[in-house]
N, CA, C and O atoms as a GROMACS GRO file, in nm:
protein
  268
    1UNK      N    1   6.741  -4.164  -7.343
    1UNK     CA    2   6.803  -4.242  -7.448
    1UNK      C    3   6.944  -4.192  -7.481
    1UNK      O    4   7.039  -4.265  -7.508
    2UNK      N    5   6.946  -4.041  -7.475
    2UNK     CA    6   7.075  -4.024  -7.515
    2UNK      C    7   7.232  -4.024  -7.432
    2UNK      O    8   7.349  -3.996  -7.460
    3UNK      N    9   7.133  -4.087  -7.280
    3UNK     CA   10   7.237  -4.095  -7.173
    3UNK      C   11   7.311  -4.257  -7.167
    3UNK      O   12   7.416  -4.284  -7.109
    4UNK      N   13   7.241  -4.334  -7.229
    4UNK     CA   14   7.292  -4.490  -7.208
    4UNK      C   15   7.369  -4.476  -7.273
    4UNK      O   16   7.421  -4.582  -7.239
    5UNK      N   17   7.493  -4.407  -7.411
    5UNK     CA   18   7.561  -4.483  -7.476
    5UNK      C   19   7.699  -4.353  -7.393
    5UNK      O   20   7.812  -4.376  -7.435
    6UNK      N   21   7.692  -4.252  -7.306
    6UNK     CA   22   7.791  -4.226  -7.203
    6UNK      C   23   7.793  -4.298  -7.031
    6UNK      O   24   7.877  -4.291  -6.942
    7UNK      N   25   7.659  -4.367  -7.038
    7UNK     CA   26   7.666  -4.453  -6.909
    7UNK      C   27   7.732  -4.576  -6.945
    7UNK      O   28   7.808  -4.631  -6.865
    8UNK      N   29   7.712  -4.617  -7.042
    8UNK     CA   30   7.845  -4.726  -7.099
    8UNK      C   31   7.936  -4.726  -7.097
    8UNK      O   32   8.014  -4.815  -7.060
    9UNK      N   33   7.959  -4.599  -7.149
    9UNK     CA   34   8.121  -4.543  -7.165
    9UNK      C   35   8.183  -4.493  -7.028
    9UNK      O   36   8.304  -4.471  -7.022
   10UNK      N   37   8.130  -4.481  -6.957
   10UNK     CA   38   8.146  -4.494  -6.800
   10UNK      C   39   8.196  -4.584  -6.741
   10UNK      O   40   8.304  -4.595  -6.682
   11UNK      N   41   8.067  -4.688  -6.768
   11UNK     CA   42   8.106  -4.792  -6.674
   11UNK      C   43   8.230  -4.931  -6.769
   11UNK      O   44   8.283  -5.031  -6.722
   12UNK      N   45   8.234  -4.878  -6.900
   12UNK     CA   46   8.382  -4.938  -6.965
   12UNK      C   47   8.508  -4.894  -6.901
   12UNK      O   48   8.598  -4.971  -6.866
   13UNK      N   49   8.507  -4.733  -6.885
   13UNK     CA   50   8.594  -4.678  -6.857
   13UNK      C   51   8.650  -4.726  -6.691
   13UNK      O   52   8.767  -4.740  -6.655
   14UNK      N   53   8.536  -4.744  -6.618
   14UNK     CA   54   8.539  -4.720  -6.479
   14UNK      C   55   8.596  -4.933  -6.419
   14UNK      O   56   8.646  -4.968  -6.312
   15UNK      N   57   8.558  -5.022  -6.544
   15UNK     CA   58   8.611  -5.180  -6.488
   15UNK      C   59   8.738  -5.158  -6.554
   15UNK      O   60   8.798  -5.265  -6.547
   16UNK      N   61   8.857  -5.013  -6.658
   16UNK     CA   62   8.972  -5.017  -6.658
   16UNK      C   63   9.059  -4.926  -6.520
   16UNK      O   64   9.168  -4.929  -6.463
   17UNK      N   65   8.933  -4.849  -6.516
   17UNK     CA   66   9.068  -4.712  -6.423
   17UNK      C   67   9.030  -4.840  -6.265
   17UNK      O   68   9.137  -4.863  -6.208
   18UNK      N   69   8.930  -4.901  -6.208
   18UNK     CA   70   8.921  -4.886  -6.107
   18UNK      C   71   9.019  -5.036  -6.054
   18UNK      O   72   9.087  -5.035  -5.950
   19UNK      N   73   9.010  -5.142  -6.136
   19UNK     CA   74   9.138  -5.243  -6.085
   19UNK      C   75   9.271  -5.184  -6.083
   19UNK      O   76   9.315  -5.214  -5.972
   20UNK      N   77   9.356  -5.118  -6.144
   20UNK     CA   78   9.466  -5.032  -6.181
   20UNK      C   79   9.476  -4.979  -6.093
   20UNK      O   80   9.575  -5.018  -6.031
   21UNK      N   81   9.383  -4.838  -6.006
   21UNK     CA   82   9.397  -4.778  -5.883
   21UNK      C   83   9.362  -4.859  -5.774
   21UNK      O   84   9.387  -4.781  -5.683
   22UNK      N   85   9.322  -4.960  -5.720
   22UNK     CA   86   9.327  -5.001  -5.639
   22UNK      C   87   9.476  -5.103  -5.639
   22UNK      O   88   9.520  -5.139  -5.530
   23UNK      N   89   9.545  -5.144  -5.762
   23UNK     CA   90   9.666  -5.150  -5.721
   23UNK      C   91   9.792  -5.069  -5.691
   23UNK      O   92   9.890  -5.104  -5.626
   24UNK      N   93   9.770  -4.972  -5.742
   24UNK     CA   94   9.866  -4.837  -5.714
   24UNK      C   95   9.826  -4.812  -5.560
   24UNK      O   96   9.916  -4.791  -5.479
   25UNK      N   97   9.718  -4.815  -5.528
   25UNK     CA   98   9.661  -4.781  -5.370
   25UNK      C   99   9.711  -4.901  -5.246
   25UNK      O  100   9.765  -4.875  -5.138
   26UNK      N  101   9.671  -5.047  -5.305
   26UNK     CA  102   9.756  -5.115  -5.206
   26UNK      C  103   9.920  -5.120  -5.226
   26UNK      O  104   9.991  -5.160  -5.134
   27UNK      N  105   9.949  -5.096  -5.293
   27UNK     CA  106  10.123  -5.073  -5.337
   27UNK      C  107  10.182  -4.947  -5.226
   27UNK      O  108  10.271  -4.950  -5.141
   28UNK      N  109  10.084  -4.833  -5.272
   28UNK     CA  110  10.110  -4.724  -5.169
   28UNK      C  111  10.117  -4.754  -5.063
   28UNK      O  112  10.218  -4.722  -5.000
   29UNK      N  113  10.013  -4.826  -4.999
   29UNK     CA  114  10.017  -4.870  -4.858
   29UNK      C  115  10.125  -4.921  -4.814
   29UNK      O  116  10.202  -4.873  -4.731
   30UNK      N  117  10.135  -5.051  -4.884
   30UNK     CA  118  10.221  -5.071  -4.830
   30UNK      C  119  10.409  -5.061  -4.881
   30UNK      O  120  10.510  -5.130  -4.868
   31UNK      N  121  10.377  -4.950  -4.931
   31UNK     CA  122  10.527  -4.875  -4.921
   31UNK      C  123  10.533  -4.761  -4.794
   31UNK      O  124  10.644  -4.742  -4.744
   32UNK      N  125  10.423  -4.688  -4.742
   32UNK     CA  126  10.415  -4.624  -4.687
   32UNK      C  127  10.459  -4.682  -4.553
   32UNK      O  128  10.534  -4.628  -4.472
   33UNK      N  129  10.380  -4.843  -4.538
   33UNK     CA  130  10.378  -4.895  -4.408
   33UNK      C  131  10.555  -4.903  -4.402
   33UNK      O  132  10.613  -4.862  -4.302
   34UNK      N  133  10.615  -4.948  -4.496
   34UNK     CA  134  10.753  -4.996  -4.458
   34UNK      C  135  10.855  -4.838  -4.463
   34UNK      O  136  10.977  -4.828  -4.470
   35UNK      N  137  10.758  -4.735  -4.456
   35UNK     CA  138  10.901  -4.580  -4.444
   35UNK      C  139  10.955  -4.584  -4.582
   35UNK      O  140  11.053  -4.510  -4.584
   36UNK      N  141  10.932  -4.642  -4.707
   36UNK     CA  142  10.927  -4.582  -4.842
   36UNK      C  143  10.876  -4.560  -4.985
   36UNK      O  144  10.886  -4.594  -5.102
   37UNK      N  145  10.783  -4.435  -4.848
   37UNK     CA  146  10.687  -4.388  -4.977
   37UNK      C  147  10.743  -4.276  -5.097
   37UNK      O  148  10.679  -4.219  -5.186
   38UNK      N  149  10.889  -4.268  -5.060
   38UNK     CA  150  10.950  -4.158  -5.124
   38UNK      C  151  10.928  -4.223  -5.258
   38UNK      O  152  10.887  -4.176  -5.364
   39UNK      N  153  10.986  -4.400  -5.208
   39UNK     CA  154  11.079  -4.471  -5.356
   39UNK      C  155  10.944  -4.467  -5.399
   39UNK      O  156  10.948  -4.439  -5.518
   40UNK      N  157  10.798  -4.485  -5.353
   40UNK     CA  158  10.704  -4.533  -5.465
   40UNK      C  159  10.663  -4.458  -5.534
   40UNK      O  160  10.617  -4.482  -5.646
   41UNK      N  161  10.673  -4.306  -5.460
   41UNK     CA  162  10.628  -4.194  -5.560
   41UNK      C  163  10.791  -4.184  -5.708
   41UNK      O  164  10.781  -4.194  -5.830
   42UNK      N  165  10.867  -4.170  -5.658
   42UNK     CA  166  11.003  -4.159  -5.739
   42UNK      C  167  10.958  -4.271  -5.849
   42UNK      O  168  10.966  -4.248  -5.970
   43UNK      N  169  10.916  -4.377  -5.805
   43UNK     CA  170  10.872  -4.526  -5.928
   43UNK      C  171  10.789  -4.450  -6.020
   43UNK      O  172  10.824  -4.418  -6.134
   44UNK      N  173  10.651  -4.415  -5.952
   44UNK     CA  174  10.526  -4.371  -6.004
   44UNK      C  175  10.598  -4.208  -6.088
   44UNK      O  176  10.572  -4.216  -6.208
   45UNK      N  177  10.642  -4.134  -6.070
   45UNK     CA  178  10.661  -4.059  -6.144
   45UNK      C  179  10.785  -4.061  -6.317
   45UNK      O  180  10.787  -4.000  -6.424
   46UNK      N  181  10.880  -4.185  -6.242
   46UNK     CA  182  10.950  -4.228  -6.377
   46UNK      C  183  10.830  -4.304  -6.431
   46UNK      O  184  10.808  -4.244  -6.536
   47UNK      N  185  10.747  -4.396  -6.422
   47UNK     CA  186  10.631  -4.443  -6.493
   47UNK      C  187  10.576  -4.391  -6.584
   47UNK      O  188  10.561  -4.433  -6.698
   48UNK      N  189  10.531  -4.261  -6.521
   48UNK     CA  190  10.469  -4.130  -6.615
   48UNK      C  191  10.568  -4.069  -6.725
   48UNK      O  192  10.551  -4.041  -6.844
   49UNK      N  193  10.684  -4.059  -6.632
   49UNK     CA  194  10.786  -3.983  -6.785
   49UNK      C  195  10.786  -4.061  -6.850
   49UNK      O  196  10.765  -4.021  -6.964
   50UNK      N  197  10.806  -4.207  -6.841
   50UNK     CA  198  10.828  -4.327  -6.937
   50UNK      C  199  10.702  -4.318  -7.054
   50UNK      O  200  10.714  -4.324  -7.176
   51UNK      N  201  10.578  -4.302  -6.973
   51UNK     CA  202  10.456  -4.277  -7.069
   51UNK      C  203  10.456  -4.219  -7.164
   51UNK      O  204  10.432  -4.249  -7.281
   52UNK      N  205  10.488  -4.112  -7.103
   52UNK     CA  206  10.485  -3.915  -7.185
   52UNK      C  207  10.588  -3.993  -7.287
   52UNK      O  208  10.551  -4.055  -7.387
   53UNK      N  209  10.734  -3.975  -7.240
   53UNK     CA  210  10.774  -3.938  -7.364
   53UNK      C  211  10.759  -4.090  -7.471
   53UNK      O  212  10.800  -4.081  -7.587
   54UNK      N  213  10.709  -4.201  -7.430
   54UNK     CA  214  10.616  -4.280  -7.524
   54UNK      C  215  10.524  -4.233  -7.626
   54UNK      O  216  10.540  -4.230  -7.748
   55UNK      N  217  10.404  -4.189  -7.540
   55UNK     CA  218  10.338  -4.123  -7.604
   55UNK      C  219  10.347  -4.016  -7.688
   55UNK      O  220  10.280  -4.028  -7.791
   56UNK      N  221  10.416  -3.905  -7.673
   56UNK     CA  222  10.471  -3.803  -7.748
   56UNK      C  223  10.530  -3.882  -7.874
   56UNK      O  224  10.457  -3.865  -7.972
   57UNK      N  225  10.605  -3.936  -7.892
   57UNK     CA  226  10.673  -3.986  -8.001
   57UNK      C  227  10.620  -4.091  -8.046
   57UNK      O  228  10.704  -4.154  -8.110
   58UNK      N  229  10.476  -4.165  -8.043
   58UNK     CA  230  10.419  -4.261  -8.166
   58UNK      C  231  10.284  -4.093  -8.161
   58UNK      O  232  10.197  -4.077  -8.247
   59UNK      N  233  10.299  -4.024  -8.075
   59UNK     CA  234  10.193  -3.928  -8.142
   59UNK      C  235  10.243  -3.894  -8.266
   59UNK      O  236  10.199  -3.942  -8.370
   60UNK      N  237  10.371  -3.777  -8.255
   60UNK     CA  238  10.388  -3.707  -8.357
   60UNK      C  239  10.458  -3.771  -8.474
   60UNK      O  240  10.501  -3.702  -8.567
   61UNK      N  241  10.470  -3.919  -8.472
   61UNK     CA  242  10.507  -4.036  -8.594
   61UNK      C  243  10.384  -4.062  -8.673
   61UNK      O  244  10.375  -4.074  -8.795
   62UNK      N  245  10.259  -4.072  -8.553
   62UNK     CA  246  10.173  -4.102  -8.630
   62UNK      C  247  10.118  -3.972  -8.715
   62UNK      O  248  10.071  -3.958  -8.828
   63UNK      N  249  10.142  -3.893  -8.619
   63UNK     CA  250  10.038  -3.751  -8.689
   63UNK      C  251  10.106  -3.676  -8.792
   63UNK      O  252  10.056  -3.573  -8.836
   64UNK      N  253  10.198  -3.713  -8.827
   64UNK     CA  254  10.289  -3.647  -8.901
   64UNK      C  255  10.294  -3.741  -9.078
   64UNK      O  256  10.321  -3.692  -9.188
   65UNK      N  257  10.263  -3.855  -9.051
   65UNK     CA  258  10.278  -3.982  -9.112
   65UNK      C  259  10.133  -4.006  -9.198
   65UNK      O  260  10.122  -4.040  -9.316
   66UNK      N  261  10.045  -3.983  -9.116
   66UNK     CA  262   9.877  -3.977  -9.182
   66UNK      C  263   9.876  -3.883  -9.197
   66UNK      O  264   9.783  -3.855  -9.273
   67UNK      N  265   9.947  -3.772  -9.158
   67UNK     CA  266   9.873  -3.602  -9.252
   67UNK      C  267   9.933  -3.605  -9.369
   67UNK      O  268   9.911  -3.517  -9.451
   0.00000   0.00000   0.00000
């Protein structure tokens, strides 16, 4: 009983991460196929900084704001 409400949360988690990586995965491919997989990693990593420092700054607005 106490495993169905993290097997949920699994398989919620798992119909967001798993469409998402399979487009990052055919993207890879086929950047790889055409000789630039440099540019897709260079994309994919400004993506992430773009995130971070997103995230960082409605974090510490919010957390700063409700404390």
């Amino acid at each position: 009983m106490r495993r169905l409400p993290a097997l949920l949360l699994l398989g919620a988690a798992l119909l967001f991460v798993v469409p998402s990586s399979v487009r990052y995965y055919t993207d890879w491919l086929w950047f790889r196929e055409l000789g630039y997989e440099g540019l897709f990693v260079r994309t994919l990593n400004a993506q992430l900084a773009v995130f971070t420092a997103t995230f960082t700054a409605v974090f510490l607005y919010l957390f700063f704001n409700l404390r």
